[in-house]
N, C-alpha and C positions, 0 to 999 in steps of 0.2 A: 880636222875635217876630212883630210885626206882617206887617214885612217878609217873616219866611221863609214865614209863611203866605199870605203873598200870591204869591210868587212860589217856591216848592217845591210841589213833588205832594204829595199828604195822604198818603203810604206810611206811614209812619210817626206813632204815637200818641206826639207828646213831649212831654215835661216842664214847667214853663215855668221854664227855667234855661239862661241863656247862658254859658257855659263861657269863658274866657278863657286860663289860661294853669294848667301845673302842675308838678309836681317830685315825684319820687318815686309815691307816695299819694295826694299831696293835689292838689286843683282848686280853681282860685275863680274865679267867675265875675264878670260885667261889674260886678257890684256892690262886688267887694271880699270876697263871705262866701267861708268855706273850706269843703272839702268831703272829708274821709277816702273813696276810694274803693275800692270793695268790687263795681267793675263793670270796671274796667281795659278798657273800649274791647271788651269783652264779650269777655275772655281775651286782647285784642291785647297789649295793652300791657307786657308779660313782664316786662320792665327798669324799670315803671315811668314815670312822665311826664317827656320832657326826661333822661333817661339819659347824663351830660355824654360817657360814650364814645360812645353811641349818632348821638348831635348830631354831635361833632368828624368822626366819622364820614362823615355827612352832609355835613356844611359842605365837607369835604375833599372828596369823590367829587362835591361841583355844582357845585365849582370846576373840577373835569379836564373831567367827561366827564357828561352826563343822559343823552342816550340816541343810541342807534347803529345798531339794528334787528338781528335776526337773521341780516341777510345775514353780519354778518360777528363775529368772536370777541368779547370783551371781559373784561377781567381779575377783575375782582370777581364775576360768575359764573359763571366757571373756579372762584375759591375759593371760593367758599361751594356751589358742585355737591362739591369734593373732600372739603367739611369733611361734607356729608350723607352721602355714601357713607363713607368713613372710617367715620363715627359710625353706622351703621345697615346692615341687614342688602342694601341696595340696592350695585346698580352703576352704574347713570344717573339721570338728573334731568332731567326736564323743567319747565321753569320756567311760570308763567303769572301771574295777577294776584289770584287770589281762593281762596277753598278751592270754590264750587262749579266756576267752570272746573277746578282739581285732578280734583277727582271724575267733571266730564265727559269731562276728558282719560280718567283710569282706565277710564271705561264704553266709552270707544272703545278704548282701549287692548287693553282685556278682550275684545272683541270679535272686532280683527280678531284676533289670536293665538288665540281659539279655535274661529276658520273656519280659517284657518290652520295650523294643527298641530295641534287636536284631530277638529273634523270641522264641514264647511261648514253642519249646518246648526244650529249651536250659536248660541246670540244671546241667551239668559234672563241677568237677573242678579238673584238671592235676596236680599232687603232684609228687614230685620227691622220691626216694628211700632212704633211712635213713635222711630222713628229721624228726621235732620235729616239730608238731604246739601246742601243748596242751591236757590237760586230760579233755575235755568235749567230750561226746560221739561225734560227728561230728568232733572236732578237731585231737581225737585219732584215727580217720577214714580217714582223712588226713594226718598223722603223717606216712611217711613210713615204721614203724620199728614194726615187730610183736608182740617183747617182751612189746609192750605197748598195743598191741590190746590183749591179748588174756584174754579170761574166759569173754569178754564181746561183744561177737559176739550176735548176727545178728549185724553187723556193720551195716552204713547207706548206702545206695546205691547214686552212684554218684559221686563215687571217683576213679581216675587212676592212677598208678605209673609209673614211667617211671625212669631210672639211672639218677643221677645226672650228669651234666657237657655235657649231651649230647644231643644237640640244635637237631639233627636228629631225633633222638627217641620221642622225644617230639611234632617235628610236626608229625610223622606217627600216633600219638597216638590220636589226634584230631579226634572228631567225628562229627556229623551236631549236635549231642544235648551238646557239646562244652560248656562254659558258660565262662570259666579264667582256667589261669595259678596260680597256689600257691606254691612259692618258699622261701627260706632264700637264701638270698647274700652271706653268706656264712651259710654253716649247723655247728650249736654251740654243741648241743646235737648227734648228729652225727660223733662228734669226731674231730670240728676245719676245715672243710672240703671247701678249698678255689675252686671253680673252676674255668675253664681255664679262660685268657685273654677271654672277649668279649664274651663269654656266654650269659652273660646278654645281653648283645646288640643285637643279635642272636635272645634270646626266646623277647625282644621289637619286633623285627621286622617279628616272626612268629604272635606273637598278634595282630599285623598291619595289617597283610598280612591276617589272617582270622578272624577280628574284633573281637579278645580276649578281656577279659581284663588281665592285669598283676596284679598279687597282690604280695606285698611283703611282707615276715615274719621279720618285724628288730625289734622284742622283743629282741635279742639278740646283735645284732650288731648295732641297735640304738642310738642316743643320745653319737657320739664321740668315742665308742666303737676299731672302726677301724683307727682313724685319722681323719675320716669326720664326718662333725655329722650323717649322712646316708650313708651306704655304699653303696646304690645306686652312688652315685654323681661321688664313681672311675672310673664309666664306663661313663659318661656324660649322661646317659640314665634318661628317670623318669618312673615310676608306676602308675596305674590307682589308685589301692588302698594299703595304708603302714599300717601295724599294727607295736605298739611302745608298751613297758611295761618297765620291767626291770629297766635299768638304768635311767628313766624319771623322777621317783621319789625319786631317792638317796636313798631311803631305805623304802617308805611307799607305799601302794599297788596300783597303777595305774595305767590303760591300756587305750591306744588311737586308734581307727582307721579314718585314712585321708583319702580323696580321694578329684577328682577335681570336679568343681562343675556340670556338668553333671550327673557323677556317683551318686553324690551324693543327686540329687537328688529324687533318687527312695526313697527314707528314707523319710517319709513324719511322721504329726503326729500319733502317735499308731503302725506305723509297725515295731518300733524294742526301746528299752528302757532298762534303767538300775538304780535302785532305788540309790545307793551310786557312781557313776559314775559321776567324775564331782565334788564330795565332794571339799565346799572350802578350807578343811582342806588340802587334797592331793594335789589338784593344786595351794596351795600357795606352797607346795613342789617342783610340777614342775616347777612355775616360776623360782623359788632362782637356779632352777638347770638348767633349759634350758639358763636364764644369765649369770650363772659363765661358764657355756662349749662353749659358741656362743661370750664371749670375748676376743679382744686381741690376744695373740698369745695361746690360750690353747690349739686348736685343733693341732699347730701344736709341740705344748711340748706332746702330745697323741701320734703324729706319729714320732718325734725324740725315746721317749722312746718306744716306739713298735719297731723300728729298732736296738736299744740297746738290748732289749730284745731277738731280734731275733737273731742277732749275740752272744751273751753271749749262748744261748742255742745251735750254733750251734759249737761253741767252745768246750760246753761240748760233741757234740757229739761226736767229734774229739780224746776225749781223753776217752772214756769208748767206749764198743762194747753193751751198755745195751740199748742205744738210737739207733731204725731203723730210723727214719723220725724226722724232727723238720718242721712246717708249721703254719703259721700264718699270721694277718693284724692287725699292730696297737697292742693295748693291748687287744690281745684275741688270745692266741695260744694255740699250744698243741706238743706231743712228744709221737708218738710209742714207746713202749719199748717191749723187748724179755724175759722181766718178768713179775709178775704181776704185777701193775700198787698197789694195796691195799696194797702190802708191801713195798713200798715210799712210799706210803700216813703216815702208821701207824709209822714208822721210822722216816716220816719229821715232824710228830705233839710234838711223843716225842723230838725234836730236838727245840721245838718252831716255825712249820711251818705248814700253814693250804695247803692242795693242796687238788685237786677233781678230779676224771677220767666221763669220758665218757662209757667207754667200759672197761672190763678186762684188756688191755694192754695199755689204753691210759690216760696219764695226761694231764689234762686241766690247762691255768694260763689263768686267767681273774681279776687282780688286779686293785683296785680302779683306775681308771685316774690322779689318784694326786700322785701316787706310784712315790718314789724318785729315782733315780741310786742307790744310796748307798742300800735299798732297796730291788734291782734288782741285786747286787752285792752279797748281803747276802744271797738271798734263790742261788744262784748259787753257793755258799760256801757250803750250807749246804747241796743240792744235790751232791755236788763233793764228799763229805765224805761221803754222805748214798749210792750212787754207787760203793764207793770203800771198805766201810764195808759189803755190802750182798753180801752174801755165791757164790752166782750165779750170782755175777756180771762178769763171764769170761766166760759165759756159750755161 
């Protein structure tokens, strides 16, 4: 720790736990201790640590082939472009590294297609209020939350907020230089933040109604996340353009943006590209992992256990005054609480539990998809005791 601190940028407020190796849920670090995780690489890690298809996967794909560049084809992002499309309302894919590239890619995408077939002087794009799209300047310019923008202002222009959940505000907000809508289905970074029934279907039919496009943020709630493999699909609705990252790669760095094929065709050669994007080493990742989540009954062992989940947490609420709120979709919740949210954290690590907040008062769970009941049974055990040993748990 000495080390990272000496020679990493202070970006990050960590822990002091050196992580070494894991399997499934669990992590142990350099010491030997175990650690039940309930942060999965902050929703990467879909499959889980060390996913033995996941790995074989890997091992196999660094043997052939690491990387090749764009100039020219490669097989393993042929398949996992055909398994996105197949499985989603998209026709192409653009591959990149991260979810805010995804979303950067989307805001140009968005762009030029609505100087182009809507009208040249179109270039807005409508972001909701504590929404998260990412740390590139344009992305954090679309991210509604100050504490991300500031000391890096002049922002860009061409960005509007409007409250989440609120289909009104959103069309008054429309301007003739309009261009898209850019939302999360639900806001992850935000604090777990589900909004109302039919929302969505609401801001599809404002985008209808004044030839938007829709773009959706499911770096977070992608890939199963919620019970479906898009959280689009609760609402029956689809999206012009879907940004994916996060859990597509089960743990290695990978970002996608879809759209249909109209959209996507303002993308021609040279107007938008990505040197590692595409890598066949990452997208034999996404294969192993958009297969294992797209068969069988997994998506709906995802939303049995997000209903277990839900209920176990609201259990707990029931019996401590420390939880205001429990909300969530699927395995990706969260829980106000009337204390600080860093003293459960630092409580449940020593205890053998990894947890993460949002905000000052808010815990996040977003555990691998393969997380077992028993699992789900245990970090509730061990929350039950760390609410009833702080000081202020009557408060």
């Amino acid at each position: 720790m000495k080390e990272g601190d000496r020679y990493l940028m202070s970006t990050y407020a960590r822990f002091p736990l050196v992580l070494k190796q894991g399997k499934g849920a669990t992590v142990v670090d350099v010491d030997g201790n175990r650690y039940l995780d309930f942060v999965s690489g902050i929703a990467v890690d879909s499959l889980g640590h060390c996913d033995p298809r996941l790995v074989k996967a890997l091992q196999k794909q660094a043997a052939q082939l690491l990387h090749v560049s764009n100039l020219y084809y490669n097989l393993p992002q042929i398949e996992l472009a055909k398994l996105l499309v197949t499985h989603s309302f998209a026709d192409k894919v653009f591959f990149c590294n991260s979810g805010a590239e995804a979303n950067e890619a989307a805001i140009k995408l968005a762009r030029k297609f609505a100087k182009e077939k809507r009208d040249p002087s179109r270039f807005e794009i409508i972001a909701a209020q504590g929404a998260f799209h990412g740390r590139t300047l344009a992305t954090v310019t679309a991210t509604g939350q100050e504490k991300y923008q500031k000391g890096f202002d002049p922002l860009l222009p061409g960005f509007r907020h409007v409250p989440y959940g609120d289909p009104e505000a959103m069309e008054k907000a429309i301007t003739p230089q309009t261009a898209a809508i850019l939302l999360e289905p639900i806001q992850g970074e935000g604090g777990v933040r589900v909004p109302p029934k039919g929302y969505l279907t609401k801001v599809r039919e404002i985008c209808d109604r004044h030839r938007l496009l829709l773009i959706l943020d499911e770096v977070q709630t992608g890939i199963g996340r919620t019970g479906r493999l898009f959280a689009y699909e609760h609402e029956g609705i689809a999206p012009d353009i879907m940004t994916l990252a996060k859990g597509l790669g089960g743990g290695v760095p990978i970002g996608a943006m879809l759209a249909g094929a109209e959209v996507a065709a303002s993308f021609t050669p040279g107007s938008h590209a990505s040197t590692f994007g595409g890598n066949p080493l990452v997208c034999a990742a996404g294969v192993a992992v958009m297969k294992q989540v797209t068969q069988g009954a997994f998506l709906k062992g995802v939303r049995d256990k997000g209903a277990y989940l839900m209920k176990k947490l609201a259990q707990l609420q029931r019996k401590t005054p420390v939880i205001k709120e429990v909300r969530g979709v699927g395995l990706i919740a969260a829980v106000d609480l009337t204390i600080p949210a860093v003293d459960v954290i630092n409580k449940a690590m020593a205890q053998g539990l990894l947890l993460n907040r949002t905000s000052d008062q808010t815990l996040r769970f977003v555990p691998p998809l393969t997380i077992r009941r028993t699992e789900i049974d245990r970090m509730i055990a061990l929350l039950t005791d760390i609410f009833t040993e702080l000081p202020h748990a009557e408060a």
